[in-house]
N, C-alpha and C positions, 0 to 999 in steps of 0.2 A: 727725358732721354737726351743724351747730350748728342747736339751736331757733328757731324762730320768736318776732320779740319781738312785740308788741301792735300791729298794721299799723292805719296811718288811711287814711280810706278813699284819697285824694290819692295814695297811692302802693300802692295799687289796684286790676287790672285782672282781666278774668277769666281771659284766658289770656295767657303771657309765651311768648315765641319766641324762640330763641338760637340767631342766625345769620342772614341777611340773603339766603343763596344762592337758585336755585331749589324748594328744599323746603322753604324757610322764608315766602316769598313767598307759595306756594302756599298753605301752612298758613295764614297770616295772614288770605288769603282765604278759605277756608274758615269757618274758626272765626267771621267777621264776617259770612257770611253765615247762621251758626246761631243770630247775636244777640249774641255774645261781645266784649264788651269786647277788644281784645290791644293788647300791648306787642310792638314788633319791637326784636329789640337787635342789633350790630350791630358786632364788634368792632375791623373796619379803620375805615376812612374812605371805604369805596365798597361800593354793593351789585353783591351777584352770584356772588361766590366765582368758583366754578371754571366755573360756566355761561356768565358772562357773556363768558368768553373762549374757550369751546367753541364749536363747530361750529352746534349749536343745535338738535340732530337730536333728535328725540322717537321710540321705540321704542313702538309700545303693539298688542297682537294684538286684530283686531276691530274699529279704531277707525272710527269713520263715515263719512271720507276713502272705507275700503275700498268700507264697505256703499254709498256713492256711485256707486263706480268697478265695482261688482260684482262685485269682488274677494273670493270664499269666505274665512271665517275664522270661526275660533268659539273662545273658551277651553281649549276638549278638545282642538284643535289645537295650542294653546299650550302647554298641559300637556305633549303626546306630546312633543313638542319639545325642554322642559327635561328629559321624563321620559328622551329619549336621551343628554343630556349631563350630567345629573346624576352626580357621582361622592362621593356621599354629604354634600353640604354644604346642600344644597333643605331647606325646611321646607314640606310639602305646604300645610300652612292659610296661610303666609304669601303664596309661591306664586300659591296660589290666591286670595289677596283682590287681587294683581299684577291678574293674566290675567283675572279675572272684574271687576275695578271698574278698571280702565285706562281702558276707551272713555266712562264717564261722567265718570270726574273730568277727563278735558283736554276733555270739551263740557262742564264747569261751569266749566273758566277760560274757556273759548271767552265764554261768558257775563258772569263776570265780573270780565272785563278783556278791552283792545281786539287782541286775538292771534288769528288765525285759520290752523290749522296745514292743511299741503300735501302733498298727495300727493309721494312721492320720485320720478318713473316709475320703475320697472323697478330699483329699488334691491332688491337681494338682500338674504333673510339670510345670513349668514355660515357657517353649517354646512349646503350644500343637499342634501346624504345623508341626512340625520336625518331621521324623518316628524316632521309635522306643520311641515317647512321652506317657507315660500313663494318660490319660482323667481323669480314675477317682481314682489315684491317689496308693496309696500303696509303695513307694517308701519312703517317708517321714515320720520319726517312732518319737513318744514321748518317753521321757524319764521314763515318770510314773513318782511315788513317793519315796522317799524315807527319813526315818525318820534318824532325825540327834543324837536322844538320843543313835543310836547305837556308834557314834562315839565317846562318853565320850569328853573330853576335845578339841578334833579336832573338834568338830563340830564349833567353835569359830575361827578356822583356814582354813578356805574355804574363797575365795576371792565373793566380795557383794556388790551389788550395791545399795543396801537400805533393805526395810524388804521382809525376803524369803516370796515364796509367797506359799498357803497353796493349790493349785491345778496345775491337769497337764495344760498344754498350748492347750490341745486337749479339755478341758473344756470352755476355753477361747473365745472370737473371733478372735484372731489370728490363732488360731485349726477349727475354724467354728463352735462355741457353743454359745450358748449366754452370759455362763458366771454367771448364776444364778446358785447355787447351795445351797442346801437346810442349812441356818446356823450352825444348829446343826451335820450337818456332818465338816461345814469347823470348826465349835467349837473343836471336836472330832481329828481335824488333826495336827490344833493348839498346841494342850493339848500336842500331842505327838510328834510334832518338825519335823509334815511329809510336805516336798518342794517338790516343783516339778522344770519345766524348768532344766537350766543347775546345779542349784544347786542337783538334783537329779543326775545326771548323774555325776559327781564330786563326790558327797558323796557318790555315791555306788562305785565306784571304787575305792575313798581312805578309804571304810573299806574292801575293798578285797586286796588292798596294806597292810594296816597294819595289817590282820587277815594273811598276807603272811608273816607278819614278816620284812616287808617292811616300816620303819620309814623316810619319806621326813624329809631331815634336809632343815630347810628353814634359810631363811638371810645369805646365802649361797652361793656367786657369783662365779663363772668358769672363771678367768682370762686371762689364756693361756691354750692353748694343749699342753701333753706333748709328746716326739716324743721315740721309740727304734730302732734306723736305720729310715728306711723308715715305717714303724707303726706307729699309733696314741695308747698311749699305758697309758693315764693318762691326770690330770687335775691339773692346778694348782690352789687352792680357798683360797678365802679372807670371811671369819664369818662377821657377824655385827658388831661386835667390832674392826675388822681391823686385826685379826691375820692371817698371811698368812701359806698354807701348801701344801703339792699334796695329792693326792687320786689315783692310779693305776687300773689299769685295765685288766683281765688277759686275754678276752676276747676282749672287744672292748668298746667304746663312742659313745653314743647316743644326739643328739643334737634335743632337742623338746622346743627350747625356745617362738616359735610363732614368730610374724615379726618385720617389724621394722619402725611401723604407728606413734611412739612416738619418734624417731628421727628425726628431723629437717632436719640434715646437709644428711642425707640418702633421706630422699623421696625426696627430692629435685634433687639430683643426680640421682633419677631411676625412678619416679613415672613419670606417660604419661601427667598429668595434675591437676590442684590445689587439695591439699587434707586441708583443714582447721581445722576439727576433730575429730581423732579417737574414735569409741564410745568402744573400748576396755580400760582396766585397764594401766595408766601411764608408769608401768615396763616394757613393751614391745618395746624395743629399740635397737633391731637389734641383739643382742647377738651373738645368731649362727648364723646369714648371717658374723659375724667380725670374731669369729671364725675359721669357715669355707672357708673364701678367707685366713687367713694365713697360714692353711693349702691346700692352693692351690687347692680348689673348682672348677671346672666350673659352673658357675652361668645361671639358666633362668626365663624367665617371671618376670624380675625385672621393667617390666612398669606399671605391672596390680597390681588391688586388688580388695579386695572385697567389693568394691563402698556400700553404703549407704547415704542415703540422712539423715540430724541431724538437731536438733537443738540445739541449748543452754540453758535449763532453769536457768539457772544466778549461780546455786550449782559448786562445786566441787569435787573433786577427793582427799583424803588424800594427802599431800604436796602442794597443793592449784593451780592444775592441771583443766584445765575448764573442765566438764564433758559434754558429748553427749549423746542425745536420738536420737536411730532412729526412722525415721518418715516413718512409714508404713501404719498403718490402717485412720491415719487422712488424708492422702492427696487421699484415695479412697473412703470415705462413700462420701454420699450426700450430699448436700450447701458446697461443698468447692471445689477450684483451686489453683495451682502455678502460678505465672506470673513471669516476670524479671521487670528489672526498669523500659520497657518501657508499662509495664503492661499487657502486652500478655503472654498469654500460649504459651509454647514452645514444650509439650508432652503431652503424654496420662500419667495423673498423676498416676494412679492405673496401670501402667505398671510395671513390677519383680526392685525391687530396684538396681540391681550389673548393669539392661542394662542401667538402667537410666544416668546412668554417660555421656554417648556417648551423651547426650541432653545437662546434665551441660557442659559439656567438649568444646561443639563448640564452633568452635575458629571463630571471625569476621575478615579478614586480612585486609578488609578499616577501620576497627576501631583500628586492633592489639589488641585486646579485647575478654574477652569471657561475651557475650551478656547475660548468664543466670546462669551469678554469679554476686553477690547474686539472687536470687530468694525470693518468699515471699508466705507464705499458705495464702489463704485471706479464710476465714470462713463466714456464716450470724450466727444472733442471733439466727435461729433454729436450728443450727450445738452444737453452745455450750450449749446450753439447754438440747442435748440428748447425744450427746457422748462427750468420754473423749479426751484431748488435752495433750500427752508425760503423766505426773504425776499427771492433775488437772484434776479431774473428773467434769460432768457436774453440770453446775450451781456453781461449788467453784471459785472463785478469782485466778487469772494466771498472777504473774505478768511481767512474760516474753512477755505475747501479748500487743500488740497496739492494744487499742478499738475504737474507734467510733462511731456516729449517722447515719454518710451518708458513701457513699464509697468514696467523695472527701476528705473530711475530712483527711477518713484514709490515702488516697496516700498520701495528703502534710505529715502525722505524719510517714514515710518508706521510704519515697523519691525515689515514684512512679509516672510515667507520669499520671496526674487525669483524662486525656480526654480517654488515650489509656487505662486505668482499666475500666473506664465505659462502651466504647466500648465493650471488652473482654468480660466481666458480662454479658451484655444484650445479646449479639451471644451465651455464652454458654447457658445462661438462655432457649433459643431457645431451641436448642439442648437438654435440658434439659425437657424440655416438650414432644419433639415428641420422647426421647430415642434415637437418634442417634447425636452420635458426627462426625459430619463434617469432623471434622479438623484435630483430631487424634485418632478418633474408641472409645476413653475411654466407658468400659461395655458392648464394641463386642467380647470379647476373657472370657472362663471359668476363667480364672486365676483374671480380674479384677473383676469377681464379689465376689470373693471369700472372699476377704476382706475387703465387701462392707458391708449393710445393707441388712439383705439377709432376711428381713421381705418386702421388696419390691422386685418385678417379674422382671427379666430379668438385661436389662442395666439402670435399676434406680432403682437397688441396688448400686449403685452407680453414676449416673447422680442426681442431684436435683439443684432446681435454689436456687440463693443465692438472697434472695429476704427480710430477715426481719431481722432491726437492734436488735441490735449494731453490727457493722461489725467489724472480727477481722484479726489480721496479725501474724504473725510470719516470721524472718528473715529462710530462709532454706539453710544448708550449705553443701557443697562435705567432705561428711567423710567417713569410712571407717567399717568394722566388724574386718579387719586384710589385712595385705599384701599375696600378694599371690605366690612373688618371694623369691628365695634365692638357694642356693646348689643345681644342677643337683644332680639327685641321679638315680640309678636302678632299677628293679622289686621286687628285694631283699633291698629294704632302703639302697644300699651302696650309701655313697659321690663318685662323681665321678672328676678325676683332669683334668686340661687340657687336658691330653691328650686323654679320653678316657675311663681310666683304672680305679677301685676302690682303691681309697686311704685307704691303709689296718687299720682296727681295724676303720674307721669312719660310722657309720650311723646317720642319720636323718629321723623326719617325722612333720608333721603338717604345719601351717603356718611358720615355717623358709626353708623351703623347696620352687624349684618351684614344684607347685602343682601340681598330678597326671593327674587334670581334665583340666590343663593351665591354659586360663582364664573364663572358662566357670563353670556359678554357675546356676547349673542342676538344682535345686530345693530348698524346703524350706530345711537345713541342709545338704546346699553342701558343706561348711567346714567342717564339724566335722564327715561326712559319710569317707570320706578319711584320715582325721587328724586319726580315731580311727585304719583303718583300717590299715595305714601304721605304724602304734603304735605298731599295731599286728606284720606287719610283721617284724619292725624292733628289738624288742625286742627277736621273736626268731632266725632271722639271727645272731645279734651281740651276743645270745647264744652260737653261734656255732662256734668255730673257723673254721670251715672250711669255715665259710665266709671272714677270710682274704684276701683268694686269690681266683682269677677267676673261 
């Protein structure tokens, strides 16, 4: 790792930031409000990363929302929690700086920056067997709203996955709303450029960055660390036009680039099992996990990630990158299932999308095969008549789906077994009438009804038989939200090296990080409850020089 040359002051700062997303944001703020000089870099052309086009949900146990609502929660509760799902990947002191410093670092953005996050009602966790699970929910916070005319010309510089959307997600039926909202208010919100989701949560933080004083320089790439003896003490960056320079550090480097789901030659090396597509933005190609190993990282939780099941609506991603939707609400409402080729369900489809993976994943060793990849949504004609399908709302044209008259039909057009779909249909149809599924509980656990058809009682809010054509298909594929490995770090964001010890002047947080939680995704906004929070604490650690050393 190449030396440090003789830095003037001009190029400068006392903390540098690498990565533009929500933990870099965060840090930024942070770090400025402990006195710190920072650089934010910046490597696309839009801030936000993978936040900006998520849901915008914030996970954090205890947060003040609750104690508001007088909703019990405590740290020790959060603990018990991860302590049942932990299967050897948790680091108790990481962990614990999660669940014990969560509810202050999002009331210090609350502070400073114009964000003010929302109770979900009645938004469950996702494992509600486990002690320390809360039922009816409080954990999981909306981002609210927030209008982009405050950001003048950056409002055109937030990363997007099509048009903002002009309400929270706790409106929605992803939030458990139905979604109707009176026009003339969403006219009203329109007018004045008020998003919600992650676009909210992004843009209130990059106008508390830049009302700091804090300018993201973007198209910005971080090439190498620079080193002063044993300190990581600078950067060396390449602009979008290719001129190469350093940037200094008087304090320390923060790495929040997110993971590494858009590198090929990496997931293939670390990931536990097929990932086909990331439903995050293209630029997220391992940065700081490359980084951080040549600076002699010890690396964890480099198998896991944050599972999602996608599909492909046939669009793209600027530079003509396939783009992903996760499929969530469609494979739980009524008249629909997953099958594999041989056209059997293989899960409880309305189960937590991150477990779901362990379903696609299975491995067949007399076939050397994984039996439930691909997979296929089958739908009836009273599915798409009422709800939406990824981007096509009901009754519009989808020309991603295979339609047909009968369900044989469809399996010869997906190249499904026709005998074993009709089978499948007619059992779950069953199941579907009397409300209990047999075979895999789907609409026995709070969680699956949740984002169900919650205008139907019990488990048919999500159970209904698939019974009236045109039947439809969708290919279903193993993608991702983000990876959930990279750089061992501390309770304080240090990088930690082989042996043990903090690699002086490095911090990290978010998804280039292995993650606080392992591989355990708590709930609805278990990335971003941690990404925020180790944002926080990294940014006022790498403040401090006294965090170089032990």
């Amino acid at each position: 790792m190449p030396q440090s040359p003789a830095a003037d002051d001009h190029d400068t700062v006392d903390v540098i930031i690498v990565g533009a997303g929500a933990a870099g944001l965060a840090a930024a703020l942070a770090a400025h409000a402990q006195g710190a000089s920072v650089a934010l870099l910046e490597k696309s052309g839009a801030v936000g990363g993978a936040a900006a086009i998520s849901g915008g949900i914030v996970w954090a146990p205890n947060n003040a929302r609750m104690r508001e609502a007088g909703i019990a929660d405590s740290a020790d509760d959060a603990r018990a929690y991860f302590g049942s799902l932990n299967h050897g990947d948790i680091r108790d002191d990481v962990l614990g700086a999660f669940v014990t410093e969560a509810p202050e670092a999002l009331a210090f953005l609350e502070s400073a920056c114009p964000i003010r996050f929302e109770l979900l009602p009645g938004y469950p966790d996702y494992y509600l067997d486990r002690p320390g699970a809360k039922q009816s929910g409080g954990r999981a916070l909306d981002s609210g709203l927030f209008s982009y005319k405050a950001l003048g010309e950056w409002a055109g510089k937030v990363a997007s996955n099509g048009q903002p959307m002009p309400i929270k997600l706790l409106e929605t039926p992803l939030g458990g709303a139905t979604g109707a909202i009176d026009p003339q208010v969403i006219g009203a919100r329109i007018a004045n450029d008020e998003r919600g989701w992650g676009q909210a949560l992004v843009g209130a933080m990059l106008k508390g960055c830049l009302d700091a004083g804090i300018t993201p320089r973007l198209n910005t790439a971080v090439t190498q660390l620079l080193r002063d003896g044993a300190r990581i003490s600078g950067v060396a960056i390449k602009d979008g036009d290719g001129a190469a320079s350093a940037l200094f550090a008087r304090h320390g480097v923060i790495l929040t680039t997110g993971g590494f789901e858009h590198d090929r030659a990496l997931t293939q090396a670390f990931l536990k099992g097929p990932m086909t597509t990331p439903a995050s933005p293209p630029h997220l190609t391992g940065d700081g996990l490359r980084l951080a190993m040549t600076a002699g990282a010890a690396l964890g939780n480099m198998t896991q990630s944050w599972w999602m099941p996608v599909l492909e609506p046939g669009d793209t991603w600027f530079g003509g990158t396939k783009r992903a939707l996760p499929v969530l609400i469609e494979r739980t409402l009524p008249g629909s299932i997953m099958v594999n080729r041989a056209g059997k369900r293989f899960c409880n489809e309305a189960a937590n999308y991150s477990a779901l993976s362990g379903a696609f994943h299975a491995f067949d060793p007399n076939a050397y095969a994984y039996p439930n990849l691909p997979a296929f949504l089958i739908m009836d004609g009273a599915f798409r008549a009422k709800y939406p399908v990824a981007s096509a709302m009901p009754g519009m044209p989808a020309p991603f789906l295979a339609e047909a008259g009968t369900l044989a039909e469809l399996a010869g057009r997906i190249g499904v077994d026709a005998d074993g779909l009709a089978a499948t249909v007619a059992r779950f149809n069953g199941f579907a009438r009397t409300g209990v599924d047999e075979d895999f509980h789907r609409g026995a656990h709070a969680y699956d009804r949740f984002y169900g058809d919650r205008s139907r009682d019990g488990a048919f809010a999500t159970l209904g038989a698939l019974e009236t054509p045109p039947f439809s298909a969708v290919e279903i594929k193993m993608g991702t939200l983000g990876t959930t490995g990279g750089p061992l770090t501390d309770a304080r964001a240090r990088v930690l090296g082989h042996d043990g010890a903090p690699i002086a002047g490095l911090f990290a947080a978010g998804n280039c990080i292995a993650a606080p939680t392992g591989g355990v995704y708590a709930g609805a906004g278990g990335t971003l409850g941690p990404a925020l929070t180790f944002g926080v604490i990294a940014g006022r650690a790498a403040a401090q020089r006294a965090n170089w050393e032990n």
